[in-house]
N, C-alpha and C positions, 0 to 999 in steps of 0.2 A: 432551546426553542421556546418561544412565548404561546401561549395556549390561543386558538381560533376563537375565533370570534363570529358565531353566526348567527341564524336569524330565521320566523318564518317556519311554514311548514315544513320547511326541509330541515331547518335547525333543530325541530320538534323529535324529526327523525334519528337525526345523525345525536342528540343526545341524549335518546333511547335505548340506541344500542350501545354508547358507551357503559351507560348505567348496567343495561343486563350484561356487561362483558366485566364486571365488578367495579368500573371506575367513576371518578366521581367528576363532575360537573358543575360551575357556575352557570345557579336557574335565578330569573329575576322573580321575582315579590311586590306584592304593594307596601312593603314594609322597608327588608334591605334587601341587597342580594345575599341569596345562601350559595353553600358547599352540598352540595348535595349526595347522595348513597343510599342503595337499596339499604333501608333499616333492616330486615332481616339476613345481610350478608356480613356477617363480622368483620371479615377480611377487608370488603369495600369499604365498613363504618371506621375501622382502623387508618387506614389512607386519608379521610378528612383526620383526624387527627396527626396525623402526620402534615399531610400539608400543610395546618393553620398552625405548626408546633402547638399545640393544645394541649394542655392535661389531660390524661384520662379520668381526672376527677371531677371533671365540667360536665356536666350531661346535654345531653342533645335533644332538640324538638324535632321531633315527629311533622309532619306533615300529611293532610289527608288533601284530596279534592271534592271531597263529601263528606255530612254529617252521615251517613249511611254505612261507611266504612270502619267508623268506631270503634268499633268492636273486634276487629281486626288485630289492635294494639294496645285497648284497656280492658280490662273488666271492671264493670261498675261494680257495686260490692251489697246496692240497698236499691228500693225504690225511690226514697228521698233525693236521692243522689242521683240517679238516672233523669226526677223530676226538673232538678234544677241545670241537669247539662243541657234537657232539650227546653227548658226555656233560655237561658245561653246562647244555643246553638241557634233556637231562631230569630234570638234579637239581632245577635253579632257574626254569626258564620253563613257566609263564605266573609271572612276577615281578620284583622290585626286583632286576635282577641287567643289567648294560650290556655289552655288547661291545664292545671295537674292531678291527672289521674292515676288509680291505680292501674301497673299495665299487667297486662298479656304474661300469661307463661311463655309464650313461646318468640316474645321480643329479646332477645339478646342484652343481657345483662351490660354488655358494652356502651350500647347507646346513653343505659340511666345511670353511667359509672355505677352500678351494683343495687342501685337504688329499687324498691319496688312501686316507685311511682315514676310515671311517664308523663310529659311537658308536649300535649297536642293541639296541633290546631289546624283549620279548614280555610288553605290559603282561595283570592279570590282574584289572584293574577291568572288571567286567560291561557296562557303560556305555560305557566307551572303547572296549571288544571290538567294539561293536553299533555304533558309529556306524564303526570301521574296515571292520568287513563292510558296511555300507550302502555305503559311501563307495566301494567296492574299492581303495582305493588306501593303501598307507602315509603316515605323517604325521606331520611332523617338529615335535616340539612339546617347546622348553624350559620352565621353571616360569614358571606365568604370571602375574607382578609386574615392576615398573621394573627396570632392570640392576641386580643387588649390593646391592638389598635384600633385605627379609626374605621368605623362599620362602611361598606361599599355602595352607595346608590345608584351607582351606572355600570354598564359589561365595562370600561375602560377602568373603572377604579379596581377590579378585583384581575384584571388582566395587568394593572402595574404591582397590587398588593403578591396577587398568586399566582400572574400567569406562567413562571418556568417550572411549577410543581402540581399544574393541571393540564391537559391539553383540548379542553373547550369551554368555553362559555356562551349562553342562551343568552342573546342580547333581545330586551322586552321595552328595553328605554328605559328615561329616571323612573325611582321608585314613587310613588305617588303619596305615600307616609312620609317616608324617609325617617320614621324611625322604628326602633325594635319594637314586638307588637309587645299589651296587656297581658301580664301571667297574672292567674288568678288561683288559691287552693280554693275550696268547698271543706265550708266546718261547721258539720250539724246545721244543715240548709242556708248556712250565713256564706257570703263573698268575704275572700278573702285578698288586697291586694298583694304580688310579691316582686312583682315591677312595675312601673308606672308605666303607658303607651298611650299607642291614639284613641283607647277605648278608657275615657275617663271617670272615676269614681262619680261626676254627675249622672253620665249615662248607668252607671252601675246599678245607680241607688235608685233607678226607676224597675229593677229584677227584685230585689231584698236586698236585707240589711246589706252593709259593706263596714267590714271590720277594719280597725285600724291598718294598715302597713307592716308586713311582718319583715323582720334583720334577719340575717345570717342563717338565711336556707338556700341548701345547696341545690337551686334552680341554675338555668341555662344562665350565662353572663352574670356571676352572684361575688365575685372580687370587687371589693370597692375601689381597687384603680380598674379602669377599662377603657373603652374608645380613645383610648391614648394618643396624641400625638410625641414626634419625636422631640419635639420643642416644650421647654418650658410652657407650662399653660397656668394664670394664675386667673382668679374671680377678683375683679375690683368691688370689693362692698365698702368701701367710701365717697368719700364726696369728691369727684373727679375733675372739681376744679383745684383741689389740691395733689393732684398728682403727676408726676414728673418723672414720665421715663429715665432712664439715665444710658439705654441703649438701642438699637434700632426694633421700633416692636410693630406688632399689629392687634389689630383691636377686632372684638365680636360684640357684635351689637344687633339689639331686638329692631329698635327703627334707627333714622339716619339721625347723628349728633348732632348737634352744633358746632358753629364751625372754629368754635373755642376748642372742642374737644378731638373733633377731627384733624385740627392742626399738631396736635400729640403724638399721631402714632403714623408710619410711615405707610402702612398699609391697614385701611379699613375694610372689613366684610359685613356688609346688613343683610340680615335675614331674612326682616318683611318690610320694604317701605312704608306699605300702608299700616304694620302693627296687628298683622293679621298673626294669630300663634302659628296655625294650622301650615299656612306659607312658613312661617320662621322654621319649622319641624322639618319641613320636607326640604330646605336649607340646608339644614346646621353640620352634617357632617361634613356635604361639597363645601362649605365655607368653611369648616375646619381642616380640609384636607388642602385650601387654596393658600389658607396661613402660613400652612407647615412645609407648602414646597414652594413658598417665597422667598427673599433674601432677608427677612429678618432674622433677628436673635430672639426675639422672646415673645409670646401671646398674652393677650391681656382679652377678659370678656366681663361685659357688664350682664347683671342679673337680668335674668328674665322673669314674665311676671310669674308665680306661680300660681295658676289658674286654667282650669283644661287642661288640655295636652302640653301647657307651659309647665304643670308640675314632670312630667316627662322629659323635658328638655332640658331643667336644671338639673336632676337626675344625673344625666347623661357628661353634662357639664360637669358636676362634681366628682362622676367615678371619671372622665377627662385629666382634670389635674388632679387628680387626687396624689401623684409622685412629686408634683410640684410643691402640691401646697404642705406637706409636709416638712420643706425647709425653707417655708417664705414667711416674711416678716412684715405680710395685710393678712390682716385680720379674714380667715375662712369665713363663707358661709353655712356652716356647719358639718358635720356628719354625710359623707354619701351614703347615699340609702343601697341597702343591701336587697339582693333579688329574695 
C-alpha cells in the first residue's frame, strides 16, 4: 500500500496522531521534505532509519518551530555561545539555517548517532510549524527519500522514493529552497561553515568572522557521494564544444545553451532561464530527478557559478556524482566538500 497523501488542516491533524502513535511522517519544509519522528521516542527515531535504510551513524536534525524551544534539545554550555545563537537565531530563524549544538541529556543518543552535539534548526514552513505545535514536542526529521539519493521537493517525490514504507505524507507544495539548509559549528564566537545552503557565507559574514569550510565532520548528510542519482552523473569542466556523447545522455544546465550544445544531448533540463541561482536551487533536484526517470543512459551537467547559494548547489552536484566520477575519464571538478 503507497503512503496518503494529505493536506490542510485536516492533514495537520491526521499527522499528529500518527506522530504521537510513534510513527513517522512525510512533513514539507522550505528546504526539502523530511521523515519525520518524535525525537525523544527512540523506537519512532529508529523507524526513519529504517525506512531511508540509513546508517545509524548519520545523525539527525532536530527540528524546532521556535527559537524559544531550545533549550528543550541543547544546552548551551557559556554565555559567548548562547550570545551568538541568539544573534543567529534572529538574523535567520524561522529558516534554512542548522546549528550544531551541544544537546540535552535527555535527547536520545540515537538521534546524534552517540554524538554529544545535536544539528537544530527553526523550520519556517507554516505546516511543519502547526503540526510541531499540535505535536508539543520537537522532531527529528532528515529529507525524506532512500539514503544518498536524490533529496524530495514535492509530497509526490517522497511518496515514489518512500511511499510503501510510510503511510502519510503532509503535502505543503514545492519546497521553496529546494535545497538542504546551512549547518554551521560556533568556535570561540567565530562561524563555522559545515555545509553549504540557502543562507550563504555573504550573509554570514555580516554576524562575525566566518571561518574557512570544515571536511569530514560527522554532520547530517556528511558522505561525500550523496543526492545520488541512479544514472551515471558526470560534471563536464571542458570546453563543450569538444565534446561528444557517444551515448543517449541528458544534460543540466544553469541557463539555456546554445543550440550547438543542445543539439548533443537528447534530453536538456535548465534550472533558471533567466540565470537566477536562487530559481536554479529550487530546481536542481526536480531536474535531476526528471534526468534519472528518462530514457537516457547517462547525465552530464555543466558547472554552475560558484557564488551565493551557487557554492551550495555545486556541493550538492559533486557529492551527486561523486560514484560516477570516480571511474570517469573528464577531468573532476574537485574534492566534494564534506559536511
Amino acid at each position: 500500500m503507497s503512503a496518503r497523501i494529505v493536506d490542510g488542516e485536516e492533514g495537520v491533524s491526521e499527522s499528529v496522531e500518527v506522530l504521537r502513535g510513534g510513527g513517522v511522517v512525510g512533513l514539507p519544509s522550505e528546504t526539502v521534505y523530511g521523515l519525520a519522528a518524535d525525537c525523544f521516542n527512540p523506537i519512532a527515531i529508529a523507524r526513519i532509519f529504517e525506512a531511508k535504510n540509513r546508517p545509524l551513524t548519520d545523525p539527525l536534525i532536530v527540528h524546532l518551530p521556535e527559537v524559544m524551544w531550545l533549550d528543550r534539545v541543547v544546552r548551551l554550555e557559556s554565555q559567548d555561545q548562547r550570545i551568538m545563537v541568539e544573534k543567529l537565531a534572529h538574523a535567520f530563524w524561522p529558516g534554512p539555517l542548522t546549528l550544531l549544538l551541544p544537546k540535552h541529556p535527555d535527547l536520545p543518543d540515537l538521534v546524534t548517532s552517540g554524538s554529544d552535539w545535536v544539528a537544530v534548526r527553526v523550520t519556517s514552513h507554516p505546516l511543519f510549524q502547526q503540526v510541531l505545535y499540535h505535536l508539543n514536542a520537537p522532531l527529528a526529521a532528515p529529507s525524506a527519500n532512500r539514503f544518498g539519493k536524490i533529496s524530495p521537493t514535492t509530497a509526490q517525490h517522497v511518496q515514489f522514493e518512500l511511499g510503501h514504507k510510510i503511510e502519510l505524507i503532509l503535502d505543503g507544495g514545492p519546497c521553496v529552497h529546494g535545497m538542504e539548509s546551512t549547518i554551521l559549528s560556533l568556535q570561540e564566537g567565530r562561524i563555522q561553515i559545515l555545509r553549504p545552503g540557502p543562507i550563504t557565507e555573504d550573509l554570514l559574514n555580516e554576524i562575525g568572522h566566518v571561518l574557512p569550510t570544515v571536511r569530514n565532520v560527522n554532520t547530517p548528510g556528511s558522505l561525500p557521494g550523496h543526492y545520488a542519482p541512479k544514472k551515471e552523473l558526470h560534471i563536464l569542466n571542458m570546453d563543450i564544444k569538444s565534446f561528444a556523447p557517444t551515448r543517449s545522455s541528458g544534460l543540466i544546465a544553469f541557463t539555456a545553451p546554445d543550440l550547438e550544445t543542445l543539439a548533443l544531448f537528447d534530453v536538456v533540463e535548465v534550472l533558471s532561464p533567466s540565470g537566477d541561482l536562487k530559481e536554479a536551487a529550487a530546481n536542481f533536484y526536480g531536474a535531476l530527478r526528471n534526468l534519472d526517470s528518462s530514457k537516457v543512459d547517462i547525465l552530464y551537467a555543466l558547472p554552475i557559478p560558484e557564488e551565493g547559494i551557487g557554492v551550495a548547489i555545486m556541493d550538492r552536484l559533486r557529492r551527486s556524482s561523486y560514484g560516477s566520477r570516480i571511474k570517469m575519464d573528464i577531468p573532476s571538478s574537485g574534492e566534494a566538500s564534506d559536511l
